[in-house]
DRENTI-713941 format. One line per field, with one value per residue (C-alpha): x, y, z; residue number from 1. Coordinates in pm, 1 decimal. Each point is the difference from the previous one (the first is absolute). Example, Ala and Ser with C-alpha at 12.3 -4.5 7.8 and 13.67 -1.06 7.14 Angstrom:
! residues 2
X (1230.0,137.0)
Y (-450.0,344.0)
Z (780.0,-66.0)
seq (1,2)
//
This chain:
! residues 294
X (-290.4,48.3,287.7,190.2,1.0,397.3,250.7,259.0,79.4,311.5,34.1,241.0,-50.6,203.0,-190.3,311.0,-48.2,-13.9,54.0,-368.5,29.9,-335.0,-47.9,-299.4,-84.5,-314.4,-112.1,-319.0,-301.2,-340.5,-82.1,220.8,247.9,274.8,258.8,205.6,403.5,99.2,177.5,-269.9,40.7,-141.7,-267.1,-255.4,-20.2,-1.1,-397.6,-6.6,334.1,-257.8,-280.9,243.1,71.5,-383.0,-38.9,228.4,2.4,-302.4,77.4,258.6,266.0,194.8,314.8,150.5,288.5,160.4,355.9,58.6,409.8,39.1,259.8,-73.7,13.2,-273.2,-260.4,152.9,66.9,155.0,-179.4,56.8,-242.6,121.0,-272.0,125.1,353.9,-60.6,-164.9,357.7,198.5,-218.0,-20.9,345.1,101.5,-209.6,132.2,361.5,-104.2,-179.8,303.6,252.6,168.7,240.7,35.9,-170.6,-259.3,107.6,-180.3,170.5,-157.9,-355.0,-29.2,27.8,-210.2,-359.6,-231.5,189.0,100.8,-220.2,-48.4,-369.4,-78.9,-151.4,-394.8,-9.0,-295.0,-243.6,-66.9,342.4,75.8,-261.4,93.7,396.4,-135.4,-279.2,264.6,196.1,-308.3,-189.0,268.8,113.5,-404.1,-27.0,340.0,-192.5,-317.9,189.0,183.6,-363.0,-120.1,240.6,-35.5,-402.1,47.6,193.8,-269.3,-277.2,169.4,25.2,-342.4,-114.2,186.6,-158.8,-352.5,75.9,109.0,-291.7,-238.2,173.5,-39.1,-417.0,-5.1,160.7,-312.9,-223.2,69.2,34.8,-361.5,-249.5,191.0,-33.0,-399.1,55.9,281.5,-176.6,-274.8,232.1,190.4,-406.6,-63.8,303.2,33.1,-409.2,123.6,276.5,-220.5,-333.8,173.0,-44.8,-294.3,-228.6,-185.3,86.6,-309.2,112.0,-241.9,202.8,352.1,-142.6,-149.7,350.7,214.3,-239.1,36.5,381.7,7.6,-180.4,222.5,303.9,-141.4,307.8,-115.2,-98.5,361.8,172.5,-156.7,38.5,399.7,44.5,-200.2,223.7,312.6,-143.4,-33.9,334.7,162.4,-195.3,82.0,383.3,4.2,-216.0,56.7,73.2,-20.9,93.8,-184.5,184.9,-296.9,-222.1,225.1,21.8,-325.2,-50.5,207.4,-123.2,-322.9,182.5,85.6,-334.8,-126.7,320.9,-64.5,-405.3,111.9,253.5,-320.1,-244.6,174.7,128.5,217.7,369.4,114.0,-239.7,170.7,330.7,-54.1,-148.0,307.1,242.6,-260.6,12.1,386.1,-0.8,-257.0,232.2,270.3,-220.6,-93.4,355.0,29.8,-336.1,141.9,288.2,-238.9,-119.0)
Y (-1163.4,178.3,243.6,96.6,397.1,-18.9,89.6,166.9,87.4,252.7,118.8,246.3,185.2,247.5,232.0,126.0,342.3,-147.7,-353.7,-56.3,-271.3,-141.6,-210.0,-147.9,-146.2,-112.4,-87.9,-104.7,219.8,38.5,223.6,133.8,220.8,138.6,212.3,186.6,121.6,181.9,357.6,246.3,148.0,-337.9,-48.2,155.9,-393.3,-156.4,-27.5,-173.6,-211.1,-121.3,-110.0,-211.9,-170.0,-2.5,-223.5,-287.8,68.3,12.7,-22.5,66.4,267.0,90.5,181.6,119.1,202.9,160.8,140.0,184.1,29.8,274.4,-153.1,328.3,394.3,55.1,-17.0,317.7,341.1,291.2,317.8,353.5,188.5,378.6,121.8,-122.2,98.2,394.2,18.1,-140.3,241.7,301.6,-52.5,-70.2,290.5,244.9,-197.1,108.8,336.5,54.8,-124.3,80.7,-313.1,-138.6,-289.6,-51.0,-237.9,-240.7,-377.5,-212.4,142.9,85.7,-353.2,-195.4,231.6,-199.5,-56.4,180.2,-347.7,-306.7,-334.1,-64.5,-334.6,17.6,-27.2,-406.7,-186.8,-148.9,-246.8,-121.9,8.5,-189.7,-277.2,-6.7,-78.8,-193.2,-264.2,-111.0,56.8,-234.1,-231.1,-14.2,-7.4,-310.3,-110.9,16.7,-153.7,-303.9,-17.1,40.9,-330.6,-208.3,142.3,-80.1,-336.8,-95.7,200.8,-245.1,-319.2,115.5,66.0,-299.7,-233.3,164.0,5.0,-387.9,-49.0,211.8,-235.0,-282.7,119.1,27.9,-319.6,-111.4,259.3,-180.4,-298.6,73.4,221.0,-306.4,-164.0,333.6,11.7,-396.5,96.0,246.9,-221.6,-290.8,303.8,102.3,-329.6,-17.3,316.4,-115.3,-268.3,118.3,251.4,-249.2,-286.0,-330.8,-89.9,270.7,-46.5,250.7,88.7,-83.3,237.4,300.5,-111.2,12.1,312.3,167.5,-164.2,114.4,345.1,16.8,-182.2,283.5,253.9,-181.1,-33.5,78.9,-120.7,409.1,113.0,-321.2,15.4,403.0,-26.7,-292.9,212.9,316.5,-227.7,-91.2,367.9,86.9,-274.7,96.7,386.2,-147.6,-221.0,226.1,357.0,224.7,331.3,178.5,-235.4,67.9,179.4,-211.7,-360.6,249.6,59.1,-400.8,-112.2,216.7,-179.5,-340.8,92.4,112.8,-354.9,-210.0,250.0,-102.6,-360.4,62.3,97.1,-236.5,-312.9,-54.3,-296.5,55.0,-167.0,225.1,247.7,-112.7,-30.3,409.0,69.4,-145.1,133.8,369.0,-28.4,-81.0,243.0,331.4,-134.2,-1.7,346.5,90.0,-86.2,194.8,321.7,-43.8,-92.8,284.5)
Z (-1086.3,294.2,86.2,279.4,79.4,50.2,-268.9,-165.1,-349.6,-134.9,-359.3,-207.4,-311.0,-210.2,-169.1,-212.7,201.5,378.7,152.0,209.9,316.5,126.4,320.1,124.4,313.1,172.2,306.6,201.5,19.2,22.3,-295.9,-305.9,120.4,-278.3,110.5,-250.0,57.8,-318.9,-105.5,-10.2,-297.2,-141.8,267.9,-311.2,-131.2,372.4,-61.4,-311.0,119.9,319.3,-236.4,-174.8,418.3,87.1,-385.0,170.6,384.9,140.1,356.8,241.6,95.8,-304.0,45.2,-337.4,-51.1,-340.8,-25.2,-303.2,-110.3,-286.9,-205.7,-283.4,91.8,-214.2,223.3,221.0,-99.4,135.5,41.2,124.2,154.7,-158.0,214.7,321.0,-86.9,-103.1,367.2,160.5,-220.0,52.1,405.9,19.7,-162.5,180.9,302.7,-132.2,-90.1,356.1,224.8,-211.9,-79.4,-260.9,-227.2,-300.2,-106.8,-227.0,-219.0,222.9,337.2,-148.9,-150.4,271.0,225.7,142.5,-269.6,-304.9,-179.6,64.1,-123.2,-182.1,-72.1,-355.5,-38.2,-64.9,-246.3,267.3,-261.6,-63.9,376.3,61.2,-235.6,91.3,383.6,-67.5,-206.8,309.0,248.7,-200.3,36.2,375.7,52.7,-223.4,194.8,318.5,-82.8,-93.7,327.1,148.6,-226.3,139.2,366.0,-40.5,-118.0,328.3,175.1,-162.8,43.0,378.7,42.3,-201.7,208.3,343.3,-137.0,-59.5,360.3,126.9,-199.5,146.1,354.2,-105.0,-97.3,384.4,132.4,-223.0,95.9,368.2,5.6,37.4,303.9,168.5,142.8,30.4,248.8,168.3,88.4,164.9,201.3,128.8,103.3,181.7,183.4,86.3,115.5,175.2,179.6,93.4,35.2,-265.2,165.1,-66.0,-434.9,-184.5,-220.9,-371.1,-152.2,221.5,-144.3,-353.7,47.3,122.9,-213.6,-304.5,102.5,67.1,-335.3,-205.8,199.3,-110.3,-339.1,-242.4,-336.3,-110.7,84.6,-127.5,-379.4,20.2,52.5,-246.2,-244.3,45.8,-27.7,-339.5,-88.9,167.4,-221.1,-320.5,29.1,26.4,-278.2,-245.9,104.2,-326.4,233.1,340.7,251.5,299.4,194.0,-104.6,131.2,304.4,86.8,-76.4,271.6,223.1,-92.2,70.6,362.9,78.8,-59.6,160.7,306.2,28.5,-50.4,279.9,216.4,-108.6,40.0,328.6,-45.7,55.3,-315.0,-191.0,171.6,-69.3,-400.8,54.4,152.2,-310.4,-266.5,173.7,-47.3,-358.8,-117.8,246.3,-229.1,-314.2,83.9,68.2,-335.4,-145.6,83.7,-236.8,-297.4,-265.8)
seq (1,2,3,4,5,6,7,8,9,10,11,12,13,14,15,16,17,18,19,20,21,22,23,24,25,26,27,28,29,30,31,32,33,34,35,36,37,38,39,40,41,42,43,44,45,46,47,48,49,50,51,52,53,54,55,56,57,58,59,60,61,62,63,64,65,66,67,68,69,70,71,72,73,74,75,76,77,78,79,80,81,82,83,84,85,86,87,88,89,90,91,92,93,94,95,96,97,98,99,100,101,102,103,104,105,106,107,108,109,110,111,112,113,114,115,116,117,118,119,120,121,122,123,124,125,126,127,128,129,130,131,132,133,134,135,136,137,138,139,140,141,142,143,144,145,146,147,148,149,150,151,152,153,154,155,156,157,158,159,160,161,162,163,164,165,166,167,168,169,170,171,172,173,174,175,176,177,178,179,180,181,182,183,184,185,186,187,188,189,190,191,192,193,194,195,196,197,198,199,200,201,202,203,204,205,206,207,208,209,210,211,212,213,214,215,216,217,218,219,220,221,222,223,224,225,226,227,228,229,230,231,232,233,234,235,236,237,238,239,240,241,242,243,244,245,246,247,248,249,250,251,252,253,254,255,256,257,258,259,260,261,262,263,264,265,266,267,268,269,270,271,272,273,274,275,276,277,278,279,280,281,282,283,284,285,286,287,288,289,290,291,292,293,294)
//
């Protein structure tokens, strides 16, 4: 099946020491392009945490963000830095000493000096961090690939039903293509005619020779069984696809209006030309469509 490369996907998880919020959201794009938002002190697993995106997502740009609520203390402590506070005391008391001012230093004022008292978080188990996000990233991922299923499947039927009106507007060209040298020739004789008058014989043998070669430069059967042979692949690659094929339905319509543009040159008939006109509209809407598939 094939997906769409537009989501979303949100998951919690309570690790008994923080509460972990994961939300995904993808977009179109050419390549694979994961973006991380997350508290640094975890961004150690944001490697491993982007393998477990790349396994699912293959394509598109993936914007995934992680808030992490500490519901426990135990994962900060409080430190002094003794080092840092001997410096204050000793330079403020040679500043006292040297200018001779009063007061005395006392806990309250040294402890809440820069730098004397500071919050550490506590070194964390890469391993178990790893497996508290990886729960509810798993899950908003798996949340978002299913919102992608159902997206594709409207994205095939779409395409599906313009490859059948494209086909449809062949089989008018089909159809049409014989008539077209046969016309040509009656116009010739005419405008002859029109020109020399309906007396003058027109030599047979010169109108056959024309109208044989405006009918091989016409000739439209190469183009016509190319594009109904892409349509089959187009339709097969929709109905069977079991991995990202977006580039390659991409590069397949491309292929498509190559041909409908040669057949628009070749064929010089106006209702030819009409038919190339409504096919070139349903495959820019089929391609329109392309660029949202994985």
């Amino acid at each position: 099946m094939i997906k769409s490369m537009t989501g979303y996907g949100r998951s919690e998880h309570n690790d008994g020491k923080r509460n972990i919020i994961v939300e995904i959201k993808s977009v179109n794009h050419r390549y694979n392009d994961i973006t991380f938002k997350m508290p640094r002190r975890y961004s150690f697993v944001e490697d491993r945490l982007k393998n477990l995106v790349k396994d699912v997502l293959r394509r598109g740009k993936i914007d995934i963000s992680i808030i992490v609520e500490n519901i426990t203390e135990e994962d900060t402590q409080i430190k002094m830095n003794t080092i840092v506070a001997e410096q204050y005391i000793n330079n403020l008391k040679e500043l006292k000493n040297n200018f001779n001012l009063t007061g005395e230093l006392d806990l309250q004022f040294v402890s809440t000096l820069p730098d004397v008292m500071k919050a550490v978080p506590v070194i964390e188990d890469e391993e178990y961090i790893y497996q508290s996000f990886s729960i509810p990233l798993k899950e908003a991922i798996n949340r978002l690939d299913d919102m992608r299923v159902i997206e594709g499947e409207k994205l095939a039927k779409d395409i599906i039903m313009r490859s059948n009106l494209i086909r449809d507007y062949l089989k008018q060209i089909d159809d049409r293509a014989p008539q077209v040298p046969i016309d040509y020739r009656d116009r010739l004789v005419e405008r002859i005619k029109e020109l020399l008058g309906s007396s003058v014989e027109i030599p047979e043998d010169r109108i056959v020779m024309e109208a044989t070669i405006f009918a091989d430069k016409s000739n439209i059967t190469e183009e016509l069984v190319r594009l109904d042979s892409h349509i089959s692949q187009l339709n097969h690659i929709i109905n069977n696809s079991n991995q990202p094929d977006g580039r390659k339905l991409d590069f397949l319509v491309q292929e498509m209006n190559r041909e409908v543009n040669t057949i628009g040159s070749k064929a010089n008939d106006i209702k030819i030309t009409s038919c190339v006109v409504d096919i070139k509209s349903e495959l820019e809407k089929i391609r329109e469509q392309v660029q949202n598939i994985e």
